[in-house]
Backbone as numpy.savetxt, mean C-alpha at the origin, in Angstrom:
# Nx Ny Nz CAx CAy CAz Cx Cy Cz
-54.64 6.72 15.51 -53.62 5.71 15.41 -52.84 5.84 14.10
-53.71 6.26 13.01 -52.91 6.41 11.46 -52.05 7.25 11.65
-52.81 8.14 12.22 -51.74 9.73 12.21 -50.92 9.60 12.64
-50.51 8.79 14.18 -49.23 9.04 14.83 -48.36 7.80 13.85
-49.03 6.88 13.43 -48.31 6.20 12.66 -47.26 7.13 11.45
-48.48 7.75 11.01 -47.84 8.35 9.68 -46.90 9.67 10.20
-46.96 10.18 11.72 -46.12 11.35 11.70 -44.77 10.23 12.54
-44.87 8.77 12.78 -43.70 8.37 12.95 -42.77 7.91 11.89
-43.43 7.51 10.95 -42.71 7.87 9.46 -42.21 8.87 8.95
-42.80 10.33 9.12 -42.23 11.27 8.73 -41.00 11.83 9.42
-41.23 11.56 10.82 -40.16 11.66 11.88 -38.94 10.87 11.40
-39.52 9.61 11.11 -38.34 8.39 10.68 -37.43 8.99 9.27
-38.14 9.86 8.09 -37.45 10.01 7.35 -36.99 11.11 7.13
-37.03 12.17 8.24 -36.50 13.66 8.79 -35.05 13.05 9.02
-35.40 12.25 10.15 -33.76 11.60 11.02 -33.11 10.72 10.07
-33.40 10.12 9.47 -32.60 9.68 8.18 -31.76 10.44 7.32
-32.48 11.28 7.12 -32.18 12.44 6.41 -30.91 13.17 6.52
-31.43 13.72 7.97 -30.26 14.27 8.56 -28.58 13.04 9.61
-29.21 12.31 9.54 -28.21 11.42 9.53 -26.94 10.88 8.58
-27.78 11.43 7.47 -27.15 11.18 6.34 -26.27 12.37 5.52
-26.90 13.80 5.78 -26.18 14.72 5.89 -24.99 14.49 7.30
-25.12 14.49 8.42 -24.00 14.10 9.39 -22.63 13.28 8.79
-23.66 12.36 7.37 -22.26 11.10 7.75 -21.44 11.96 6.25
-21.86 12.39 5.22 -21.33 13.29 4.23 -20.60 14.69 4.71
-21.37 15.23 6.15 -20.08 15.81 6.37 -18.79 15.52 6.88
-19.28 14.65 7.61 -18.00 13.71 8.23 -17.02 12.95 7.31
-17.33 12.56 6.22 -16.62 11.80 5.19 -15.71 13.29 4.50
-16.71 14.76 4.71 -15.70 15.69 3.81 -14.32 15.94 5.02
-15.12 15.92 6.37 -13.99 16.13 7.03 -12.69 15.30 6.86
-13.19 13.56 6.78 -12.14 12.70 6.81 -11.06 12.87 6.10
-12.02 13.31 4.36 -10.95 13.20 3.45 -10.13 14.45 3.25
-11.00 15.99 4.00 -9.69 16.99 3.82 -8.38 16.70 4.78
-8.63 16.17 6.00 -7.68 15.45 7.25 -6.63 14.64 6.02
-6.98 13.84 5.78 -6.10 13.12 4.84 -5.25 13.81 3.71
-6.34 14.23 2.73 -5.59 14.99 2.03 -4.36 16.13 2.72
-4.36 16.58 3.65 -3.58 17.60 4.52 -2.46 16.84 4.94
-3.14 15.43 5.55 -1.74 14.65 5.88 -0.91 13.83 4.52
-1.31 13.48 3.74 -0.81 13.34 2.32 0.25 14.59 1.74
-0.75 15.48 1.92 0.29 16.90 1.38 1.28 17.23 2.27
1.58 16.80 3.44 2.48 17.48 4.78 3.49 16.21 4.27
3.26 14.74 3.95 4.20 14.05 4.16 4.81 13.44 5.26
3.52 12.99 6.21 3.91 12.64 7.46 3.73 10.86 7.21
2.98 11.16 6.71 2.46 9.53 6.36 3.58 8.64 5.42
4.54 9.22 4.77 5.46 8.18 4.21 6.16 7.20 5.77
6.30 6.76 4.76 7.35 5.32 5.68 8.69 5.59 5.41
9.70 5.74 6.51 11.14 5.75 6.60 11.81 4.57 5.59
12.66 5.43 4.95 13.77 4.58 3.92 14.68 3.33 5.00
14.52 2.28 4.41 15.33 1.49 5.08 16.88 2.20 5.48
17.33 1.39 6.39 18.85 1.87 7.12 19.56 1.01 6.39
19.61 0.13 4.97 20.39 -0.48 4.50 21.30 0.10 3.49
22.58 -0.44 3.19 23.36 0.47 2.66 23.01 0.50 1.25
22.98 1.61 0.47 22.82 1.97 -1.18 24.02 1.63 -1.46
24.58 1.08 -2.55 25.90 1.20 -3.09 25.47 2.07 -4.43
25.63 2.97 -4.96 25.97 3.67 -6.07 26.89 3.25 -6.60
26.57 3.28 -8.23 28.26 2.86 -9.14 29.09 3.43 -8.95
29.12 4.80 -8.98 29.75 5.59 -8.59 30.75 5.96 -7.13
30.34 4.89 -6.66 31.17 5.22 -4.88 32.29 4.23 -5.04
33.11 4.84 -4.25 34.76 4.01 -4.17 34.53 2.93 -3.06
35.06 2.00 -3.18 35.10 0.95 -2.43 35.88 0.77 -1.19
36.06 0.88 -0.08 37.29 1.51 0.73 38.06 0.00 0.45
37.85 -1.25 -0.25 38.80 -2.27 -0.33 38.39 -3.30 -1.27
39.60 -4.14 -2.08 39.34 -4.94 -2.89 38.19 -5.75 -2.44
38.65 -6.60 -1.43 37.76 -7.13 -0.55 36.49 -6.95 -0.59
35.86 -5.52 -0.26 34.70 -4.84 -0.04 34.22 -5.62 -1.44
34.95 -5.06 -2.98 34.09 -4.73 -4.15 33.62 -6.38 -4.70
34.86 -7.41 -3.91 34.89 -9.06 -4.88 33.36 -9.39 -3.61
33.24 -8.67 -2.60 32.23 -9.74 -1.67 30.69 -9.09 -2.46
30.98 -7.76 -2.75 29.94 -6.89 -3.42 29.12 -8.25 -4.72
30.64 -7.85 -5.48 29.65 -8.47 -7.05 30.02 -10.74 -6.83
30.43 -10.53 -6.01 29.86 -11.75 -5.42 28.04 -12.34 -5.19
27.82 -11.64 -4.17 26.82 -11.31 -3.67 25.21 -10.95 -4.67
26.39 -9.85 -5.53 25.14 -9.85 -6.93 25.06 -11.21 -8.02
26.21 -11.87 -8.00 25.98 -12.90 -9.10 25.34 -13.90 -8.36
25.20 -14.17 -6.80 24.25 -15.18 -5.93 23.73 -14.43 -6.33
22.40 -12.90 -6.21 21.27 -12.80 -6.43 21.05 -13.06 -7.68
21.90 -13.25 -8.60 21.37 -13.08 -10.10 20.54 -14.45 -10.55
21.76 -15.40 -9.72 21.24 -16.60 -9.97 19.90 -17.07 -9.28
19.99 -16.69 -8.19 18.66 -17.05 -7.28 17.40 -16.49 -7.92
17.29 -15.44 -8.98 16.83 -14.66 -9.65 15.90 -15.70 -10.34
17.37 -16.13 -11.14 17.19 -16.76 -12.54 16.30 -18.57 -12.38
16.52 -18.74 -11.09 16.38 -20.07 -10.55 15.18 -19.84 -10.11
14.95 -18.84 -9.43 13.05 -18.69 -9.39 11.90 -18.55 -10.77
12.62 -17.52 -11.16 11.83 -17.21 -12.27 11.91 -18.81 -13.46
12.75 -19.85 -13.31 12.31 -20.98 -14.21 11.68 -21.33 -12.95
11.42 -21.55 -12.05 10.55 -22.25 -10.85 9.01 -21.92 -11.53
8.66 -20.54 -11.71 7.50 -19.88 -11.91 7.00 -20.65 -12.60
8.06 -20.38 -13.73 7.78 -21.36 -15.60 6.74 -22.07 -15.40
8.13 -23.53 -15.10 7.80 -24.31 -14.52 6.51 -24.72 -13.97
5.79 -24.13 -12.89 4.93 -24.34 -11.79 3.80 -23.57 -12.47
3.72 -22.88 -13.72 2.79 -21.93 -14.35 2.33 -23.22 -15.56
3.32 -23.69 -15.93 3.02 -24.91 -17.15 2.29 -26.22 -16.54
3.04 -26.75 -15.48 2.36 -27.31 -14.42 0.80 -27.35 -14.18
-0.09 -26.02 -13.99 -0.83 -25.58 -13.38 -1.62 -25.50 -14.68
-0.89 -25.13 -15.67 -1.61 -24.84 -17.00 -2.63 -26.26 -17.37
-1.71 -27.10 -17.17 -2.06 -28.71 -17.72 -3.24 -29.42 -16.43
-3.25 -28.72 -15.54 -4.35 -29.43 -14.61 -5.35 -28.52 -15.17
């Protein structure tokens, strides 16, 4: 009864063993797969379809350039109006 006990332990820590070699090779496989797809560049994410304006580009119309820096002085402000929100809500938070 000891014996088969003790050769089911030894059995138990053979298959462990090698279970554990299985999962280390499998982890080298995972990470050369990856690394390969990292290096190929399949895995980036597509650049948005939104338009870049460069300083440098002509404006095809007045129009175009006043709705442009329009547009930037709303973000500037919305900017500026969050970031005292933060302040604000950080000083707030400080005092509780």
């Amino acid at each position: 009864m000891e014996t088969d006990c003790q050769l089911l332990v030894m059995e138990k820590a053979l298959l462990e063993g090698e279970v554990r070699r299985l999962r280390e090779i499998e982890k080298a496989k995972f990470a050369t797969k990856e690394d390969q797809f990292k290096k190929s560049g399949k895995g980036e994410k597509k650049k948005s379809k939104e338009k870049k304006f460069s300083p440098t580009r002509e404006f095809k119309s007045v129009e175009e350039l006043l709705k442009i820096q329009k547009e930037a002085e709303f973000l500037r402000t919305e900017k500026q109006t969050l970031q005292e929100q933060l302040k604000w809500a950080l000083e707030v938070r400080s005092y509780l």
